[in-house]
C-alpha positions in Angstrom: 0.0 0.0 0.0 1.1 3.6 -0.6 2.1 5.9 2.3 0.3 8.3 0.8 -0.5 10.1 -2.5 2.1 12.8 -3.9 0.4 15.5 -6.3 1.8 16.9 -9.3 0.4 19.9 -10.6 1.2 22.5 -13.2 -0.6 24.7 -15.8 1.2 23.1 -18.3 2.1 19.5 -18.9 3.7 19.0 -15.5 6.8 16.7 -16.6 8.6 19.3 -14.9 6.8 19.0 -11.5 7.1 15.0 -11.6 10.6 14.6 -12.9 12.0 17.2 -10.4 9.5 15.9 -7.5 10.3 11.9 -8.1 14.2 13.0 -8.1 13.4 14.5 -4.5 11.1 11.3 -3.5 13.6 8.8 -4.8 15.6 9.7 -1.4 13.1 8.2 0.6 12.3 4.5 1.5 8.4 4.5 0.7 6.0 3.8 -2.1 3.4 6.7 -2.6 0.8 7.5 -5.4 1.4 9.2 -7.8 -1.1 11.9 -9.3 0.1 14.3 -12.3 -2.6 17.2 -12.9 -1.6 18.9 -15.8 -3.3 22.0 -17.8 -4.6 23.9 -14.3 -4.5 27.1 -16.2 -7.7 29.0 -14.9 -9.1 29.3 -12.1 -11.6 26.8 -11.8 -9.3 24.1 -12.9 -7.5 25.0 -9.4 -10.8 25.2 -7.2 -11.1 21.1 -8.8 -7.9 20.2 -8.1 -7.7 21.5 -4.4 -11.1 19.7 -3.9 -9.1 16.7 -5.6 -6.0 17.1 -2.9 -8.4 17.4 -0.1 -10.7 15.2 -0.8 -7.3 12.5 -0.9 -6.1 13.8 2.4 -9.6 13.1 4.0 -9.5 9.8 2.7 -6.7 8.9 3.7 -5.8 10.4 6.8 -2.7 11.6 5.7 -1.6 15.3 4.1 -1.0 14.7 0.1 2.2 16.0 -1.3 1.9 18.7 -3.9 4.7 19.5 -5.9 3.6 22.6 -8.1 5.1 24.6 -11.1 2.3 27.1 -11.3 2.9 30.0 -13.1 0.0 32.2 -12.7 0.1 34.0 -9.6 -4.1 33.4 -9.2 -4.3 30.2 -9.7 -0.7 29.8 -7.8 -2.6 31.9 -4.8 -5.7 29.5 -5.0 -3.5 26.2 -4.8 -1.6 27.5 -1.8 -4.5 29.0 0.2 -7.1 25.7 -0.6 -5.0 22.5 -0.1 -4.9 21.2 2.8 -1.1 19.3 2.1 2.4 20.1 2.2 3.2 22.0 -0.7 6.4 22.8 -2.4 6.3 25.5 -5.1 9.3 24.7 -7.3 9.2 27.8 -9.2 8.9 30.1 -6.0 11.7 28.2 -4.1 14.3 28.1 -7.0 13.2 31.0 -10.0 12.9 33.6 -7.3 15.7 33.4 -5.6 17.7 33.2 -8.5 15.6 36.3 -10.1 17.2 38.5 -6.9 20.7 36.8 -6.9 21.2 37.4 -11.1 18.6 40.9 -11.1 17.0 39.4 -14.0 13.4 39.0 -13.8 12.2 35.5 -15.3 9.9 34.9 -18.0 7.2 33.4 -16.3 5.8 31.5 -19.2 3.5 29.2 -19.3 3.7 25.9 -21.6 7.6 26.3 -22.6 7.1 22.8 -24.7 5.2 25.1 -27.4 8.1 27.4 -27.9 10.0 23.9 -27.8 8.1 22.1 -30.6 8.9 24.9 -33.2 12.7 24.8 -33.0 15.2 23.1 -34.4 16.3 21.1 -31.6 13.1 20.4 -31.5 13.0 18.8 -35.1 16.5 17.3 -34.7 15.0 15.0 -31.7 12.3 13.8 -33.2 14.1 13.1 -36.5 16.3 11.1 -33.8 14.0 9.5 -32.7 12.6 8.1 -36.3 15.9 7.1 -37.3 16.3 4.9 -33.7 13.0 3.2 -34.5 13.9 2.6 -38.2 17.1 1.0 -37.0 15.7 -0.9 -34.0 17.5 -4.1 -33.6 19.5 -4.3 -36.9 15.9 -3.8 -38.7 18.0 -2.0 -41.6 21.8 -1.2 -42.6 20.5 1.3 -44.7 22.3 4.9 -44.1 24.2 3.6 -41.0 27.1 6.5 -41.7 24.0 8.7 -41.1 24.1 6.9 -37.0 25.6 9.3 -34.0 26.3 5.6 -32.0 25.5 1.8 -33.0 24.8 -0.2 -29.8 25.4 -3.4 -30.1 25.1 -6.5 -27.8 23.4 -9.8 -27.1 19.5 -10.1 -27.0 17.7 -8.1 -24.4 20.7 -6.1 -23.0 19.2 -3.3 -23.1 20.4 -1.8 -26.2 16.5 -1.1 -27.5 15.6 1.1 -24.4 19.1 3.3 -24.2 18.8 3.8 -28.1 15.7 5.5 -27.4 16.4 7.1 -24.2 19.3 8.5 -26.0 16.8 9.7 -29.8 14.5 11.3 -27.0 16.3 13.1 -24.2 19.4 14.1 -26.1 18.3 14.0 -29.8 21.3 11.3 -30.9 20.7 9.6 -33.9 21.3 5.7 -32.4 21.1 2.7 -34.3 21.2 -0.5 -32.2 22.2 -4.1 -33.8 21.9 -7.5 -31.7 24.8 -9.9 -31.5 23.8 -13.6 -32.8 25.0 -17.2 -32.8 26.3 -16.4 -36.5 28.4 -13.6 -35.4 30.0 -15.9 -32.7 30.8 -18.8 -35.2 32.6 -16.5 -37.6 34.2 -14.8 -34.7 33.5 -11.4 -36.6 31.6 -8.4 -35.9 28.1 -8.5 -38.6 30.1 -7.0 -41.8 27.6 -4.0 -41.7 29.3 -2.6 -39.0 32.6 -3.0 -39.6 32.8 0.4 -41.6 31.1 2.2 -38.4 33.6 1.0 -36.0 34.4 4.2 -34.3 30.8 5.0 -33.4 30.0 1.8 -32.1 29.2 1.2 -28.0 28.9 -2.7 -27.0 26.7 -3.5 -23.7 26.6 -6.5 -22.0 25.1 -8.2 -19.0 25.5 -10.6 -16.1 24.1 -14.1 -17.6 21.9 -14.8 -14.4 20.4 -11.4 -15.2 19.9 -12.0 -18.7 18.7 -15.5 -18.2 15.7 -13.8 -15.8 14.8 -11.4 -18.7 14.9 -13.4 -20.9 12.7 -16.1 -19.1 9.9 -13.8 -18.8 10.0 -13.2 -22.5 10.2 -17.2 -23.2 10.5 -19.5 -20.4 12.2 -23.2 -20.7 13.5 -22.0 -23.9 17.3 -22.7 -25.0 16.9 -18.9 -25.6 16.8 -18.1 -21.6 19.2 -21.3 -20.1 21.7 -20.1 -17.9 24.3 -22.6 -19.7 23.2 -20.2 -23.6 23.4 -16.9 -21.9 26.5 -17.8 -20.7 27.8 -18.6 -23.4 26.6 -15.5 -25.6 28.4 -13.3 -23.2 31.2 -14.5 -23.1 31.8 -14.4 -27.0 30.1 -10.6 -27.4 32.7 -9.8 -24.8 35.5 -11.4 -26.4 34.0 -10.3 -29.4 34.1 -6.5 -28.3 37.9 -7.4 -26.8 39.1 -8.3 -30.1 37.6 -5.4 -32.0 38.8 -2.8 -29.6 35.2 -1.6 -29.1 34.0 0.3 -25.6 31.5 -1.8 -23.5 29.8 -1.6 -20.1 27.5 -3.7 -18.2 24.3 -3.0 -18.3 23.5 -5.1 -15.1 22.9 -2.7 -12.0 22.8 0.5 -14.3 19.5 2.2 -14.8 18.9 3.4 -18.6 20.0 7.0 -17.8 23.2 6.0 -16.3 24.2 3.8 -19.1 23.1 6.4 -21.5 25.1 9.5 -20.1 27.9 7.0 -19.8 27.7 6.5 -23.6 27.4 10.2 -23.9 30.6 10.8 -22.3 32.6 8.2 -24.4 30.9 9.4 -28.2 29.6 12.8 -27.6 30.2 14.8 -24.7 29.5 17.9 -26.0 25.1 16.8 -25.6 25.8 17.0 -21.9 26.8 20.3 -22.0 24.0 22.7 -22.1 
């Protein structure tokens, strides 16, 4: 059961308010709710979403959470005077502060992902993320010189995930290819590749860890034994050994730390803003 429910609430799509809130809430042992509320831009949207918060805390006998990035100051004033929870204003504990330290006053915008959508940045991700999708799991060799990074890597090692983790948040053009018992018998990287050497990234994983993935996928299966995904690893690694390609373990990373990792080894210059 949930300790109790944590609010997210903003006048625009609140991915702000929940990825900045779960980074706080990831320091704490406990398991609560979730609840984003995007789009409270008027006034009455913030008279139902108090009612919403209260109603919770009633319920549960517990004050909600409410992590807001409320731009307008009425609806702002409405949130803060209404709910009956802990609230923590993001923009009024960071932007102001920063707006007396710097003397610059902010912009106080609402819905920043419109001005987003029409810039080239913009664009350039979401071409990124077409190209990771067309090149999913060697799906195509076509205009691989065209690829920022080619992941590759045994089944289910996570290439498919960071591939798109990596088109989304940072815009990088990745093409991902699998590793396979051919590979292994001709002792040779898959001849599609070998031009791209420099922009390729290998991952692997601990075989008990891929032998649990992969069970879910296909249980009993020669696919998931412990004795194959032994096996597999061991020749990607010695694979990536011999080729003089850079590899990490995917095994206790989550899919941003393997992903900023690859940034730093192929393209440093996305982490820089």
């Amino acid at each position: 059961m949930p300790d109790r429910t944590v609010f997210f609430i903003s006048d625009g799509t609140g991915i702000t308010a929940e990825t900045f809130g779960n980074a706080i809430l990831a320091q704490f042992d406990f398991a609560p709710r979730r609840v984003r509320l995007p789009f409270v831009d008027t006034p009455d949207k913030a008279h139902q979403a108090v009612r919403q918060v209260n109603h919770v805390g009633e319920l549960e006998g517990k004050r909600p959470i409410v992590f807001t990035t409320l731009v307008d100051r009425e609806v702002l004033a409405i949130i803060q005077g209404g709910c009956k929870a802990m609230l923590l204003d993001m923009f009024g504990t960071f932007v102001a502060p920063i707006e007396a330290e710097i003397g610059i006053t902010s912009h106080h915008r609402v819905g920043r992902f419109s001005d987003v959508s029409k810039s080239q940045a913009y664009h350039d991700r979401i071409e990124a993320i077409n190209f990771s999708l067309a090149h999913d799991d060697g799906q195509s060799n076509r205009d691989l010189e065209a690829a920022e990074v080619i992941l590759i890597g045994v089944s289910r090692s996570g290439k498919t995930p960071t591939s798109l983790y990596l088109a989304m948040q940072h815009g990088l053009k990745a093409a991902n290819y699998p590793l396979i018992p051919e590979d292994f018998e001709r002792q040779q990287m898959p001849p599609a590749l070998v031009p791209h050497k420099k922009k390729i990234f290998g991952l692997t994983i601990a075989p008990e860890r891929l032998s649990e993935i992969r069970s879910e996928r296909r249980p009993n299966s020669r696919y998931a034994s412990i004795e194959n995904c032994r096996m597999e690893i061991s020749e990607a690694e010695a694979m990536m050994r011999r080729a003089g390609i850079r590899w990490l373990s995917t095994t206790t990373k989550s899919i941003e730390e393997i992903a900023t990792t690859i940034l730093q080894e192929v393209r440093p210059e996305r982490l820089s803003y």
